[in-house]
MARDRENLUM-922544 format. One line per field, with one value per residue (C-alpha): x, y, z; residue number from 0. Coordinates in steps of 0.1 Angstrom, whole numbers, always signed. Example, Ala and Ser with C-alpha at 12.3 -4.5 7.8 and 13.67 -1.06 7.14 Angstrom:
<rs>
east <- +123 / +137
north <- -45 / -11
up <- +78 / +71
pos <- 0 / 1
</rs>
This chain:
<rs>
east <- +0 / +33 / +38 / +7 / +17 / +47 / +30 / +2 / +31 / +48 / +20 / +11 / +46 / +45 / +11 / +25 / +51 / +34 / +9 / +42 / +55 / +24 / +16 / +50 / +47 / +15 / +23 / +56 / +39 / +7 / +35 / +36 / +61 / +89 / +86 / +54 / +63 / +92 / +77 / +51 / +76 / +109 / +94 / +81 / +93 / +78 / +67 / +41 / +45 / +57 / +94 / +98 / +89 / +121 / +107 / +132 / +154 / +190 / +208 / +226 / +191 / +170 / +202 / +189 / +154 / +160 / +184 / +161 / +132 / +152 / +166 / +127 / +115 / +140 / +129 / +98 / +84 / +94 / +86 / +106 / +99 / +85 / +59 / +81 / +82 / +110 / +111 / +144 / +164 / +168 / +202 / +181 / +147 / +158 / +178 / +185 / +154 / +169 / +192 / +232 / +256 / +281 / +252 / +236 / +265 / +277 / +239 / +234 / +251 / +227 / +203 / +211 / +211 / +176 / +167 / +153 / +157 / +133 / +147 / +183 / +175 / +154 / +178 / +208 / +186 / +176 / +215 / +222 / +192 / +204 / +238 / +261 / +273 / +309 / +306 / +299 / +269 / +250 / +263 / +228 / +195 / +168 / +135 / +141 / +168 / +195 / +172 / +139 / +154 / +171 / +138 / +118 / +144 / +144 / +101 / +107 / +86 / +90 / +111 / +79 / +83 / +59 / +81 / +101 / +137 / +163 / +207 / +228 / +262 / +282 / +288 / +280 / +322 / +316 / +337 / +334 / +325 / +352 / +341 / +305 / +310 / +332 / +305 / +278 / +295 / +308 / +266 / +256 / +283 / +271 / +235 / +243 / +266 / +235 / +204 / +222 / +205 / +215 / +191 / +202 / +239 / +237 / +220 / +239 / +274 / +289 / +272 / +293 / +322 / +322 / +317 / +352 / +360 / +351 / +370 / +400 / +396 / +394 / +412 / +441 / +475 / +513 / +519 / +485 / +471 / +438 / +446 / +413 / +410 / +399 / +360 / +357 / +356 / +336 / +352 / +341 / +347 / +390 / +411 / +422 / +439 / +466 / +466 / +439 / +442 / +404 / +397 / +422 / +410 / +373 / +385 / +407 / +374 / +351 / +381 / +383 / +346 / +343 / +368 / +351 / +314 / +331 / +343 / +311 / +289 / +308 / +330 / +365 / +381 / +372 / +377 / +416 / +423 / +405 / +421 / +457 / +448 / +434 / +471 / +487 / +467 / +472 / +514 / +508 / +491 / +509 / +540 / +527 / +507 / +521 / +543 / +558 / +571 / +540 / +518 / +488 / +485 / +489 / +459 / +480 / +516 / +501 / +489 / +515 / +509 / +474 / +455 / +421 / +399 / +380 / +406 / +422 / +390 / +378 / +410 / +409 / +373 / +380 / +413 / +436 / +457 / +475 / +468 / +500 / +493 / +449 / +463 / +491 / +461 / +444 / +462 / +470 / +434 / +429 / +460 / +447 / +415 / +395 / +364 / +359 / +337 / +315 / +326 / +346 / +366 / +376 / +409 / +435 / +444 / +434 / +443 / +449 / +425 / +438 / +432 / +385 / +364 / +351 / +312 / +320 / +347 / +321 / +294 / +315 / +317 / +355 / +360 / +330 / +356 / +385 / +377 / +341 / +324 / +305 / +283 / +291 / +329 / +322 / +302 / +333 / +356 / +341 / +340 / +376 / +378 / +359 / +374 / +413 / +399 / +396 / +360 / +359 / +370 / +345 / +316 / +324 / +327 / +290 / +279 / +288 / +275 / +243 / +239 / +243 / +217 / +192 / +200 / +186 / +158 / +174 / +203 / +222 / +246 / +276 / +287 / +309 / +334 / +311 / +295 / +261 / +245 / +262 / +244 / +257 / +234 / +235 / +240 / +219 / +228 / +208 / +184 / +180 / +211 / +205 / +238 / +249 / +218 / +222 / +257 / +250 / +225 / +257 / +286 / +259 / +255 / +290 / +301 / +272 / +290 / +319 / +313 / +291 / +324
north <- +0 / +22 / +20 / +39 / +70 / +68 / +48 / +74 / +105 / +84 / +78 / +112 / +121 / +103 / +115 / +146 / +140 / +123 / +151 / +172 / +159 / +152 / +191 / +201 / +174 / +184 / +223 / +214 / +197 / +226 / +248 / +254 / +240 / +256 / +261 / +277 / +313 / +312 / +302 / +333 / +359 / +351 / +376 / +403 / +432 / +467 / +459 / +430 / +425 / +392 / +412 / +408 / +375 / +365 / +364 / +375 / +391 / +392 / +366 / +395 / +416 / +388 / +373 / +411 / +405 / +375 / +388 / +421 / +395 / +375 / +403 / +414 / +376 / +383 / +413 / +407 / +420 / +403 / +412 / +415 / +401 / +440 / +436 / +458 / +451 / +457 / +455 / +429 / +412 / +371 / +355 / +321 / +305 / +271 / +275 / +309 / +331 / +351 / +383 / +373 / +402 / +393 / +384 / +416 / +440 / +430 / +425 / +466 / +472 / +458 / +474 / +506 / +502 / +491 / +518 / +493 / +517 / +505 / +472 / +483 / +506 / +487 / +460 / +481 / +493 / +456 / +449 / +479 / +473 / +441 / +455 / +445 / +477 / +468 / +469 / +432 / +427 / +393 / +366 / +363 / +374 / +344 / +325 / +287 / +261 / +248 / +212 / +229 / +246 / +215 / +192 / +219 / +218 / +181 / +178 / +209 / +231 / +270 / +278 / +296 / +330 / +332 / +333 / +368 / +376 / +372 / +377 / +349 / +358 / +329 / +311 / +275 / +267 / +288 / +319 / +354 / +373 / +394 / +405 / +405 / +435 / +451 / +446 / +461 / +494 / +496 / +490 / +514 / +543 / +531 / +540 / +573 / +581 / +571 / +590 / +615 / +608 / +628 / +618 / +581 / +593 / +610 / +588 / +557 / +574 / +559 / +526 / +525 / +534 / +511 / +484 / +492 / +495 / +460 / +447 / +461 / +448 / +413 / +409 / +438 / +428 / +445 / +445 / +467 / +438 / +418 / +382 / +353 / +322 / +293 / +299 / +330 / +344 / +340 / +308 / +288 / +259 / +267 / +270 / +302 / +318 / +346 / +376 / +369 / +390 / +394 / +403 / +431 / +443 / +445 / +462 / +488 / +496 / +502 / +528 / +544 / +551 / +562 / +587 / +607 / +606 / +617 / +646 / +650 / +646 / +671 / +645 / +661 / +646 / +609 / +620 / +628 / +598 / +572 / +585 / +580 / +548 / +538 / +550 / +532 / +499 / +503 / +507 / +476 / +454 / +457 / +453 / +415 / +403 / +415 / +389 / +411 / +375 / +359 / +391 / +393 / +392 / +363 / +347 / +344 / +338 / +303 / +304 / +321 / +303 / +308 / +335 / +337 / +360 / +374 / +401 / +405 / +415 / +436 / +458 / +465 / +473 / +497 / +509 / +494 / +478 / +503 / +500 / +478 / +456 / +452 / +444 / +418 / +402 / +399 / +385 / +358 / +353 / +346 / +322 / +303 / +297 / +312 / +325 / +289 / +278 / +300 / +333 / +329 / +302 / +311 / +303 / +291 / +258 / +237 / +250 / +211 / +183 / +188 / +224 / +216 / +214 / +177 / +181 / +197 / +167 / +141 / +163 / +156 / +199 / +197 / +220 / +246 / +276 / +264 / +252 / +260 / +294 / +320 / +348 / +374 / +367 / +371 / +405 / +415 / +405 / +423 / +455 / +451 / +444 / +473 / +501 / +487 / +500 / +461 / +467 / +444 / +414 / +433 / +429 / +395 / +382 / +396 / +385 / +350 / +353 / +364 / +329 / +308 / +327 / +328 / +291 / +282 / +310 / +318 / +330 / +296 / +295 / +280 / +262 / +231 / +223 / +215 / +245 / +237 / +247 / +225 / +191 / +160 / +133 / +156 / +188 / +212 / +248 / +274 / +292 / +320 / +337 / +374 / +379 / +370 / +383 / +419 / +419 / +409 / +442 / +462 / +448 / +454 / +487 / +496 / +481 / +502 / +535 / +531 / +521 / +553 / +577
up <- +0 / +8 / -31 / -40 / -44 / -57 / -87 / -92 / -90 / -120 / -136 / -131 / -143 / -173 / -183 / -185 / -207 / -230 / -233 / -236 / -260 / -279 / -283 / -290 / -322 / -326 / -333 / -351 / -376 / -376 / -390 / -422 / -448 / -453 / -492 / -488 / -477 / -501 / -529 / -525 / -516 / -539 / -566 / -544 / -562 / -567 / -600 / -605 / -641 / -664 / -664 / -629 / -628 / -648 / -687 / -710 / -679 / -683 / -660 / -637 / -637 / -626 / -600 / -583 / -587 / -570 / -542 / -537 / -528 / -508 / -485 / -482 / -473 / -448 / -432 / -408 / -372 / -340 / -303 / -273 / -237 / -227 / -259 / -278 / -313 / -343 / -375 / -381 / -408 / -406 / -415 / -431 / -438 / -427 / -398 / -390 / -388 / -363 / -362 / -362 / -358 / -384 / -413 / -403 / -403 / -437 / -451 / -443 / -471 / -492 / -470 / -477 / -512 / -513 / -491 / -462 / -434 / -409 / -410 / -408 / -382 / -361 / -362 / -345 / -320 / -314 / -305 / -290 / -266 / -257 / -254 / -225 / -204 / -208 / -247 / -257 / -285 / -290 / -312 / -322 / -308 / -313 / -299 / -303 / -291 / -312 / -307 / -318 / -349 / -357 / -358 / -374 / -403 / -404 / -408 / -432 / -409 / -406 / -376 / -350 / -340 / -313 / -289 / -278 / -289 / -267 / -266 / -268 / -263 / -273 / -301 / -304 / -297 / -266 / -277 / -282 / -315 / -320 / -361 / -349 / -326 / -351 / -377 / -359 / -351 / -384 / -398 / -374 / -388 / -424 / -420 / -403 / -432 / -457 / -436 / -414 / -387 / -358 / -329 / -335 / -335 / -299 / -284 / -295 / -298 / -264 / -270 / -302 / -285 / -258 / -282 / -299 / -261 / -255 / -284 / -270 / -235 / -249 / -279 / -285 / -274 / -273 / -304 / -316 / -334 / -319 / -310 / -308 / -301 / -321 / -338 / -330 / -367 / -396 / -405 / -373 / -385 / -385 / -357 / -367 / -337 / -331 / -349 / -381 / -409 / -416 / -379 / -380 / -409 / -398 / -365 / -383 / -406 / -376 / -361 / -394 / -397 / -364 / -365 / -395 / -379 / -347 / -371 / -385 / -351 / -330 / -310 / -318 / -294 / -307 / -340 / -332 / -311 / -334 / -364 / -347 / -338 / -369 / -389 / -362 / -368 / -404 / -402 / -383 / -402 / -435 / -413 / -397 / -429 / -459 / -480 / -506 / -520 / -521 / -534 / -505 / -470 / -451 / -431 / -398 / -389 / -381 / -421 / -436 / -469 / -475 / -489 / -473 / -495 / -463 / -454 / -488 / -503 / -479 / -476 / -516 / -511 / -479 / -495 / -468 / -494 / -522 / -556 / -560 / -531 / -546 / -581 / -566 / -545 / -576 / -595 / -572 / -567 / -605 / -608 / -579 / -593 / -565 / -583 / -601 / -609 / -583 / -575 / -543 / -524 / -491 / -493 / -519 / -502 / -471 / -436 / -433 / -416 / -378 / -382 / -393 / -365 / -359 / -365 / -404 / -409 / -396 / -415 / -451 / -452 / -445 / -468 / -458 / -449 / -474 / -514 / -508 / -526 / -513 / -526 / -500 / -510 / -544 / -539 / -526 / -552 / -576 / -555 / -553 / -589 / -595 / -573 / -579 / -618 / -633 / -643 / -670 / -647 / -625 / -642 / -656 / -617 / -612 / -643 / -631 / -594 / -611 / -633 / -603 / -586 / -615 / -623 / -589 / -581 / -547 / -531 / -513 / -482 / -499 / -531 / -538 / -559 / -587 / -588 / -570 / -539 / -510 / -500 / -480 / -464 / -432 / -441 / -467 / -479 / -461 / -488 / -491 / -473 / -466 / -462 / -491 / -513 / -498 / -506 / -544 / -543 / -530 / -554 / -581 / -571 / -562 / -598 / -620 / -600 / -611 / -640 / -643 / -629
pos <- 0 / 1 / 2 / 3 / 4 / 5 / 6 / 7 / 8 / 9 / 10 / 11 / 12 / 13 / 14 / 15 / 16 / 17 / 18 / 19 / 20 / 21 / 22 / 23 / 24 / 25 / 26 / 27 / 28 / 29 / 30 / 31 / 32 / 33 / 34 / 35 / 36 / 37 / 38 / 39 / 40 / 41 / 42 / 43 / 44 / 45 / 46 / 47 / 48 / 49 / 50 / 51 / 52 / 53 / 54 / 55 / 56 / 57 / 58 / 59 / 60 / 61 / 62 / 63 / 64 / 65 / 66 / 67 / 68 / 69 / 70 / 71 / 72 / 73 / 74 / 75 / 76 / 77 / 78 / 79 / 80 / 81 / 82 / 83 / 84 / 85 / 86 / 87 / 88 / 89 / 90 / 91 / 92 / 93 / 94 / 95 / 96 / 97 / 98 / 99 / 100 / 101 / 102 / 103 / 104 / 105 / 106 / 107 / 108 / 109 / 110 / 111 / 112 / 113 / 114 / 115 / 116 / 117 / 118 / 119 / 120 / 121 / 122 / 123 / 124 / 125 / 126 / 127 / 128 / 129 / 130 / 131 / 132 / 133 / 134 / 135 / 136 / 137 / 138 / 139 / 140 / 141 / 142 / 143 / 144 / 145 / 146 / 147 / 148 / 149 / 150 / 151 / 152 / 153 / 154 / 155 / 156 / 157 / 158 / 159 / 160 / 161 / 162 / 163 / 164 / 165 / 166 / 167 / 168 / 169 / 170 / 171 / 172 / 173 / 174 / 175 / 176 / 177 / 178 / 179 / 180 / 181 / 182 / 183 / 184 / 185 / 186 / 187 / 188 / 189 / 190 / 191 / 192 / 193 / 194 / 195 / 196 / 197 / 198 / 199 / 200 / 201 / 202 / 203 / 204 / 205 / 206 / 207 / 208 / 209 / 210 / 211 / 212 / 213 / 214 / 215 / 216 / 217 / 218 / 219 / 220 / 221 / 222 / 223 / 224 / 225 / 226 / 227 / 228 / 229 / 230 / 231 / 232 / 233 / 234 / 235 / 236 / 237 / 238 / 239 / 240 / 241 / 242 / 243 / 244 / 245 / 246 / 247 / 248 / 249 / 250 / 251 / 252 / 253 / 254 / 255 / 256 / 257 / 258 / 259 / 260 / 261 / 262 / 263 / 264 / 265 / 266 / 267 / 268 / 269 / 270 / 271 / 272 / 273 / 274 / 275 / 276 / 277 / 278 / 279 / 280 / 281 / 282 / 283 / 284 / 285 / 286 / 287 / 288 / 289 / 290 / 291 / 292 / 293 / 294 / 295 / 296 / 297 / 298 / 299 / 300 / 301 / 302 / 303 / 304 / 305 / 306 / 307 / 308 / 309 / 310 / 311 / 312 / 313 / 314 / 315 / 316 / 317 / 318 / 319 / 320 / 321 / 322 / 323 / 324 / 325 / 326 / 327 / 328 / 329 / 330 / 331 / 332 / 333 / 334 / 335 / 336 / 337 / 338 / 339 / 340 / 341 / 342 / 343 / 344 / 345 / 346 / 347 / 348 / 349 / 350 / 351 / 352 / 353 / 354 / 355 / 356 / 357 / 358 / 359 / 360 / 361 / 362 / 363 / 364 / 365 / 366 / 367 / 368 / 369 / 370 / 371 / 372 / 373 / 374 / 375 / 376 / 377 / 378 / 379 / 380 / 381 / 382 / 383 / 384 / 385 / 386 / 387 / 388 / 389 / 390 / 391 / 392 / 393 / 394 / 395 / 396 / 397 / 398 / 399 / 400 / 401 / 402 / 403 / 404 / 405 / 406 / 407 / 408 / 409 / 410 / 411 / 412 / 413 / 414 / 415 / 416 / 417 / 418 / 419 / 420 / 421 / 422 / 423 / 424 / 425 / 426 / 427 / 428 / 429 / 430 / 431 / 432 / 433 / 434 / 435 / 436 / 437 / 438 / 439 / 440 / 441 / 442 / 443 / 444 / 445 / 446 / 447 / 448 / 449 / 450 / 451 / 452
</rs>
């Protein structure tokens, strides 16, 4: 008789489980596919005509047709905890319908071009909200578990957004976003320099600043150069630690920029002490990563051979490199092969097995950060083609981004070897990618200016 109870609190117990787990399945599988809001808003565009639904377009014209509606399937409303509600841009349909730093900052580019304000403004005050005091920004700010995104994308369901935003400040490895900070101050100074907008400049001016604080407090080292730790970059999948090149790069940006708006907002005294360190930083970097014998700046002193197309193309596009040093990189570039057959590979040869994190070796994507392309690096590529003066190469570059893209009707994650979206037995390119859609619309953009000067 002593056993009662206990038997009726487990059956009890396991009742309620069971009905759990029975309504969790049951509203998993109530949502709806996730083809279904894709397929109805890939060819949202402000025209509703035959033209714009890709009769008798141009490849390149309807690749922008077809990033333009992507970005846009990307931009929806999501509430806070308090009720309050903003306007935000998604990384991914499948997997990522959630703000990330890094997607975001280099997606405002593309933001700004198509004149999405709300979004790209709502978004920054969505991170700088959730905005440690000592500096630190999110990683990402989401609704759902790594588990419940994973078995929504496995029954092809649309990840729920009932649920209210909230910061995660980690990565999945555990560590610290150093380009994700970087990136976010350095979106925030690009939409002031595009909408002048001085109230948002006041107000957020020592938010920005702390964030570059923060940087420093973690990362910045003896020598003037920031030093991470393994994942902690774009290419999380490499144990890329020391001084990067691409991190560098990206924090030497943000300086830059913040020392003209500090000019421009009345902060004089930022304005001097940022530019100095931002001419220091510079001196310093070409010092530690250029190989005048190899022709391009060096990944890390741990990489010394490889040429990682991250931090290369970016300082052609931001003018950190010289004319000399963008045309050298180039070159390189094109004799290694790196925009074939899908404009770009991250790098021009393996970091080397011990060097790939287990889950994307396990995975069969190895090669994820290394021989695989990227849109976003190819955007950037042919900026740099373009503003190094190389507009025919230019043009030819977006000209073949802009195939791939109207071959498959959407923007993908990542290409293979062989030219097509990646796909192993456990892993599937995420489609569409804002980040890389919204940085087609910029390099298309950037390359019809200068083509127009």
């Amino acid at each position: 008789m002593r056993q009662r109870p206990f038997s009726l609190f487990l059956a009890f117990l396991l009742g309620f489980v069971v009905s759990q787990l029975f309504t969790y399945w049951r509203r998993l599988l109530q949502q709806p596919g996730l083809a279904a809001r894709l397929h109805t808003t890939l060819w949202e565009s402000d025209t509703d005509n035959e033209a714009s639904r890709g009769a008798g377009v141009p490849p390149t014209n309807l690749a922008r047709l077809i990033a333009e509606a992507n970005v846009r399937a990307g931009i929806e409303e999501r509430h806070l905890p308090d009720g309050t509600r903003k306007t935000i841009l998604w990384a991914g349909w499948r997997n990522f319908r959630e703000p990330w730093a890094r997607d975001f900052g280099f997606a405002s580019f593309g933001l700004v071009e198509m004149g999405e304000q709300r979004a790209l403004k709502e978004t920054l005050e969505l991170y700088l909200h959730y905005q440690r005091a000592d500096g630190r920004f999110p990683v990402k700010i989401h609704s759902t578990s790594v588990a419940d995104r994973y078995l929504h994308s496995l029954f092809a369901r649309q990840q729920p957004t009932h649920a209210p935003l909230r910061p995660k400040y980690q990565t999945a490895h555990h560590t610290i976003s150093l380009d994700g900070n970087c990136l976010l101050v350095i979106a925030a100074l690009n939409y002031l320099r595009r909408y002048q907008d001085e109230v948002f400049a006041h107000r957020h001016w020592a938010a920005l600043k702390q964030a570059l604080h923060w940087v420093e407090s973690q990362a910045l080292q003896a020598d003037g150069l920031l030093h991470q730790g393994a994942y902690t970059d774009w290419a999380d999948s490499v144990i890329r630690k020391g001084a990067v090149y691409y991190t560098n790069v990206l924090y030497w940006k943000a300086l830059r920029e913040f020392a003209l708006d500090a000019a421009r907002y009345g902060y004089g005294d930022d304005a001097i002490a940022f530019a100095v360190r931002a001419e220091a930083l510079c001196t310093v970097i070409n010092r530690h990563f250029w190989d005048e014998t190899q022709g391009f700046f060096i990944t890390s002193h741990q990489f010394r051979q490889i040429l990682s197309s991250d931090g290369n193309l970016l300082a052609i596009a931001w003018q950190l490199a010289t004319p000399e040093q963008a045309n050298a990189i180039l070159d390189n570039m094109a004799a290694f092969g790196m925009a074939d057959p899908v404009p770009t590979k991250c790098t021009n040869k393996d970091y080397g097995r011990e060097h790939i994190a287990l889950e994307n070796r396990l995975g069969g994507i190895a090669h994820y950060h290394t021989s695989a392309a990227w849109l976003w690096l190819g955007s950037w590529h042919v900026i740099a083609a373009a503003r190094t003066g190389r507009l025919a190469e230019a043009s030819q570059l977006l000209d073949r981004i802009g195939q791939v893209i109207a071959r498959d009707g959407v923007v993908h994650e990542v290409y293979g070897e062989d030219g097509r979206y990646l796909k192993t037995r456990w892993y599937e390119s995420e489609a569409p990618l804002t980040w890389s859609a919204a940085m087609f619309v910029y390099a298309d953009a950037i390359l019809t200016k200068e083509e127009n000067n």
